[in-house]
C-alpha positions in Angstrom: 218.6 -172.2 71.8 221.0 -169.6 71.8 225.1 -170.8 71.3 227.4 -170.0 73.7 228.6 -166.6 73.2 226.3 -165.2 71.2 223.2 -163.1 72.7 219.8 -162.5 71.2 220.5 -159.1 69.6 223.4 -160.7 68.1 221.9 -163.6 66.4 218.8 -161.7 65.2 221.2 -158.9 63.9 223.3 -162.0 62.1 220.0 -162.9 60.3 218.8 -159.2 59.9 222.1 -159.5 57.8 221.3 -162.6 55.9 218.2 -161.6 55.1 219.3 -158.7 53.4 222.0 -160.5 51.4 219.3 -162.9 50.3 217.0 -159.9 49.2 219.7 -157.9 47.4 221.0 -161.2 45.3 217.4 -162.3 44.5 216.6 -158.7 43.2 220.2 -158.5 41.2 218.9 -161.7 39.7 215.5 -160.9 38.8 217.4 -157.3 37.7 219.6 -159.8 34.7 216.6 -162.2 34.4 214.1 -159.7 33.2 216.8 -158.2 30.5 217.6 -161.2 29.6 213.9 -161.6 29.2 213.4 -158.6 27.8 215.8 -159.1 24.9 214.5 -162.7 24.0 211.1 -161.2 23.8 212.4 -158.1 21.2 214.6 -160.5 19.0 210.8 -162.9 18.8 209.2 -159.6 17.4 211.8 -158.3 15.1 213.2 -161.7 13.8 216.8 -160.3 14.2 219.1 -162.4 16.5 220.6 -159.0 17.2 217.6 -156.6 17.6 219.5 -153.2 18.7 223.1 -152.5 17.2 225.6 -149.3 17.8 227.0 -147.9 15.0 230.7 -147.7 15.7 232.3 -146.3 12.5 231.5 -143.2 10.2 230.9 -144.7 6.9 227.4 -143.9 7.0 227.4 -140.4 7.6 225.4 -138.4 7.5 222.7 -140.4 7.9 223.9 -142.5 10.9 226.4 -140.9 12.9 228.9 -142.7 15.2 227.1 -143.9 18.5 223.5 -144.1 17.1 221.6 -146.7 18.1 219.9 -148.7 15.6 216.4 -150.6 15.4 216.4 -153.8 13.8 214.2 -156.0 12.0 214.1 -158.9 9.8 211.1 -159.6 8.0 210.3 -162.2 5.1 210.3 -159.8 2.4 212.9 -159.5 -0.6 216.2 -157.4 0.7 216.1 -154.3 -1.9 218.9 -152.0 -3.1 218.7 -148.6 -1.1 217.9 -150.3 2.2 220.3 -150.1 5.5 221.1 -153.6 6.8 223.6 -154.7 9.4 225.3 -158.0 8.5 227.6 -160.1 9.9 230.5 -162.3 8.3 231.7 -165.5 9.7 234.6 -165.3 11.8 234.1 -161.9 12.6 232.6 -160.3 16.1 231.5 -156.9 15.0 228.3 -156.5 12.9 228.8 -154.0 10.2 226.0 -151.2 8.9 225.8 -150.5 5.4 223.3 -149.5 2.5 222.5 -152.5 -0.1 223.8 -151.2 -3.4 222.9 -154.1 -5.7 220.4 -157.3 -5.4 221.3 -160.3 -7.8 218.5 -163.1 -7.8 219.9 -166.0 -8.9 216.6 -168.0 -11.3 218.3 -171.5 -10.4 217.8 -171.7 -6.9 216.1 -168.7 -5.8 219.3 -167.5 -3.5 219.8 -163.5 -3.3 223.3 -162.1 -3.8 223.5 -158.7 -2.0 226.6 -155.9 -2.3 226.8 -153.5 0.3 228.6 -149.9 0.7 228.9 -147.4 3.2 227.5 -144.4 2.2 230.5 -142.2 3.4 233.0 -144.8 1.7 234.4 -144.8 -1.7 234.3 -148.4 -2.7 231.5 -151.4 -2.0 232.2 -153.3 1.0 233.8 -156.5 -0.8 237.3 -155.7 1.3 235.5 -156.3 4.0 233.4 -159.8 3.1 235.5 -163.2 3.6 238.6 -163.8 1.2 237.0 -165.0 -1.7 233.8 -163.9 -1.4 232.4 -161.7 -3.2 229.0 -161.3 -2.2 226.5 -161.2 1.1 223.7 -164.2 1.2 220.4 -163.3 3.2 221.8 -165.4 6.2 224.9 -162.9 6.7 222.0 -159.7 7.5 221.2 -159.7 11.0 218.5 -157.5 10.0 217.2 -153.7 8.3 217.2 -150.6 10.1 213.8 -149.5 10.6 214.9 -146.7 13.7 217.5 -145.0 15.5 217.8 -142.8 18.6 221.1 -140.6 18.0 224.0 -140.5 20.4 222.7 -143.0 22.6 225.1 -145.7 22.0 228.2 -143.5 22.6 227.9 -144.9 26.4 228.8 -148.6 24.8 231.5 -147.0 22.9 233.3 -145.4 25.5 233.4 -148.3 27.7 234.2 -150.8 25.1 237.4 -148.1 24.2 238.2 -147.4 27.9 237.7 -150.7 29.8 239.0 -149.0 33.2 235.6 -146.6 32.9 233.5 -150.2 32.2 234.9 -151.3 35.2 234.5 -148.0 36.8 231.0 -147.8 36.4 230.1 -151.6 37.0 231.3 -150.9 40.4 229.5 -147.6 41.0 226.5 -149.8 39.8 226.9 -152.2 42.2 227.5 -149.7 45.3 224.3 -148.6 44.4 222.4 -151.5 44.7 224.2 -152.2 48.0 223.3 -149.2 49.5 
């Protein structure tokens, strides 16, 4: 039964329309549900809650410049001087990527105090640990660089700096998918 007003064409035009809505919102959601997906899987295999991180300052050139992207993982074994780690510190946002510069293991209860540095900074990294502390315990590192694809991350960068480009984009993005 067709409602007053309304002719065939229209109606099957109306659900045409419907249709496609449906389609495009269960694709944008399978789209955010297979990164999200995705990203559980890759923090499983590499043990790090935080399995790709951007560097965002210079104070480990040359080795990692500003917008690499680094490849995490956390494994069992003992954290060593020398290696790159990116650590956390409570109350902060921003994960921070430095060298390990000295391991302490204390023989009383097994714990690990770590001291981290940027290689292109002067001084260790104890300005930049909680007031009072004065070293790292294994549950501050996210995890140890084991890879990095250069200049990749300078996209994150310049929409985390320029929020009207984010938003920019995001909508470009979603034109896209419309269309």
């Amino acid at each position: 039964m067709v409602c007053k007003g309304f002719s065939r064409c229209d109606l099957i035009s109306y659900l045409t329309k419907c249709l496609f809505l449906f389609i495009l919102a269960l694709s944008s959601g399978m789209i955010v549900a297979s990164a999200l997906i995705i990203w559980k899987m890759l923090m499983c295999v590499t043990g790090s809650e935080s399995p790709v991180v951007v560097v965002l300052s210079g104070s480990m050139e040359p080795g990692f410049k500003r917008g690499d992207i680094l490849f995490l993982h956390m494994s069992r074994d003992p954290i060593r001087a020398g290696e790159i780690v990116v650590y956390n510190i409570d109350g902060r946002d921003i994960p921070i990527v430095h060298r390990v510069i000295q391991v302490h293991e204390r023989k009383d209860t097994g714990e690990v105090d770590i001291l981290t540095k940027g290689d292109n900074n002067d001084e260790d990294d104890i300005s930049f640990y909680a007031p009072g502390q004065r070293w790292l315990q294994r549950h501050h590192i996210m995890g140890r660089a084991v890879g990095f694809l250069p200049y990749v991350g300078w996209a994150t960068i310049i929409m985390s700096e320029n929020p009207l480009i984010k938003y920019i984009l995001t909508g470009a993005l979603g034109l896209l998918v419309i269309a």
